[in-house]
C-alpha positions in Angstrom: 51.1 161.6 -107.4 48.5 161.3 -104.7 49.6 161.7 -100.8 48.0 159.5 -98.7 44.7 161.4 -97.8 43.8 161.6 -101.3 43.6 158.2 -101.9 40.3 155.6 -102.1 40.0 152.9 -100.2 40.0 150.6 -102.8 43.7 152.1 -103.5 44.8 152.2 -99.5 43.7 148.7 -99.1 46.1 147.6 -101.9 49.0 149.2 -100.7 48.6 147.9 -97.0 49.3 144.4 -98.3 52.0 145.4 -100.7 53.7 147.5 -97.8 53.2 144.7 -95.7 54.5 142.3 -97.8 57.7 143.8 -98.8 58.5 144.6 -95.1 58.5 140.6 -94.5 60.5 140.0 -97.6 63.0 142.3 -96.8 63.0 141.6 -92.7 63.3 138.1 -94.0 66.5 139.1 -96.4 68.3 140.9 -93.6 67.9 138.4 -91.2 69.3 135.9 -93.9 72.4 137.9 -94.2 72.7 138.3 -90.3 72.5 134.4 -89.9 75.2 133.6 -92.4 77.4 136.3 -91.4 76.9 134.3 -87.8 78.0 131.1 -89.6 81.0 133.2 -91.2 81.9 134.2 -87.8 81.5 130.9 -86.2 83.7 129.8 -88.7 86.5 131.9 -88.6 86.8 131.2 -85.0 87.9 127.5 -85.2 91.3 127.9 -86.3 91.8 130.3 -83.4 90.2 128.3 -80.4 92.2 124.9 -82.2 95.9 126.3 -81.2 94.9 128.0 -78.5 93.2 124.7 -76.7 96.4 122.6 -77.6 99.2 124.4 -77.0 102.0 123.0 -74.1 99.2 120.1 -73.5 102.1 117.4 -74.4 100.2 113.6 -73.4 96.8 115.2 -73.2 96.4 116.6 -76.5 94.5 113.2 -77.5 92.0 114.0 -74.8 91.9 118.1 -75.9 91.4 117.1 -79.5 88.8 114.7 -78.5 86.9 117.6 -76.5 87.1 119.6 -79.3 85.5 117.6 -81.7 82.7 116.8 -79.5 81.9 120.8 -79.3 81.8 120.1 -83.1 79.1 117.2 -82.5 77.6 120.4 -80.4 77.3 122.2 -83.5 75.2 119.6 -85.5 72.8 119.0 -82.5 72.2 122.4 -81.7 70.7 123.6 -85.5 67.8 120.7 -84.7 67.3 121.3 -81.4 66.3 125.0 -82.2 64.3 123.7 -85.2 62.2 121.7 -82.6 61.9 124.6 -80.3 60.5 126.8 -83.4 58.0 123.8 -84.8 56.9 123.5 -81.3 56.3 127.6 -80.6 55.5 128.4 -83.7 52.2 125.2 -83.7 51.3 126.7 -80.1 50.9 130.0 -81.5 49.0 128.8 -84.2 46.4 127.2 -81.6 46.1 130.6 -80.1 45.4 132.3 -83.3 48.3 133.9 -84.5 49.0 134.3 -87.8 51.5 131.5 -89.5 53.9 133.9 -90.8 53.8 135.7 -87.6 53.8 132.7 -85.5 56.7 131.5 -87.5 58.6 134.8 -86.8 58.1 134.9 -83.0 59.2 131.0 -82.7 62.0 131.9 -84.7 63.3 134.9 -82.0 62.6 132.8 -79.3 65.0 130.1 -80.5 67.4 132.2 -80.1 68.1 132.0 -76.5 69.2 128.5 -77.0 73.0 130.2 -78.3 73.1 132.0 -76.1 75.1 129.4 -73.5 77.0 128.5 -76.3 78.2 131.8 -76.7 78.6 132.5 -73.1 81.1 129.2 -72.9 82.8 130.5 -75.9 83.2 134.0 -74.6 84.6 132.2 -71.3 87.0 130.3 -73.3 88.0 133.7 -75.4 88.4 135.7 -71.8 90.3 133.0 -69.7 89.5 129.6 -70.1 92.6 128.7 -72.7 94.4 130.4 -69.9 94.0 127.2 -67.8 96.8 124.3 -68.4 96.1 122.7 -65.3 92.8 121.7 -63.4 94.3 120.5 -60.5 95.3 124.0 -58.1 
């Protein structure tokens, strides 16, 4: 087996690509598993914020439930919204000569910062906000 200084150029130009390649693939793969374990996540905390929001709400639990599935309707805007944000930064990246796998990636962590909001609202509820069974103090 050759270390790396003994090898041709002919050899060290096809193992660039190949490195290169499987570091995508697999960056790719991870980052996969890291968004559906966010989904699994997300998931598991609906049947906690549910009794939480509607407990001792007696007449208003119409209007609770009603909030709460409009923060579902939050959920199936918010997927397209950050698909827009990533066309639109990935096809000005492009213009500026990146790279459309590499444009691609960076649009994709800058779409990102669009949960985070929602997860600041979430934490709010998680820390106090179920706390509250009154508006009016």
């Amino acid at each position: 087996m050759k270390t790396i200084n003994e090898l041709t150029n002919v050899q060290s130009y096809l193992i660039a690509p190949a490195s290169y390649i499987s570091f995508v693939v697999m960056a790719l793969f991870v980052s996969i598993l890291f968004v559906a374990a966010l989904g699994i996540a997300n998931a598991l905390v609906w049947p906690a914020i549910w009794p939480l929001t509607l407990e001792g709400l007696g007449k208003f639990t119409k209007t609770r439930s009603a909030f709460l599935i409009m923060a579902i309707s939050g959920e199936a805007i918010i997927p397209p919204l950050s698909g827009r944000i990533i066309d639109a930064n990935k096809q000005e990246l492009i213009t500026n000569g990146i790279q459309e796998i590499d444009a691609l990636a960076i649009a994709s962590l800058d779409s990102y910062w669009i949960l985070i909001p929602c997860y600041v609202i979430i934490l709010m509820f998680a820390v106090w906000g179920h706390k509250i069974k009154s508006w009016n103090k």
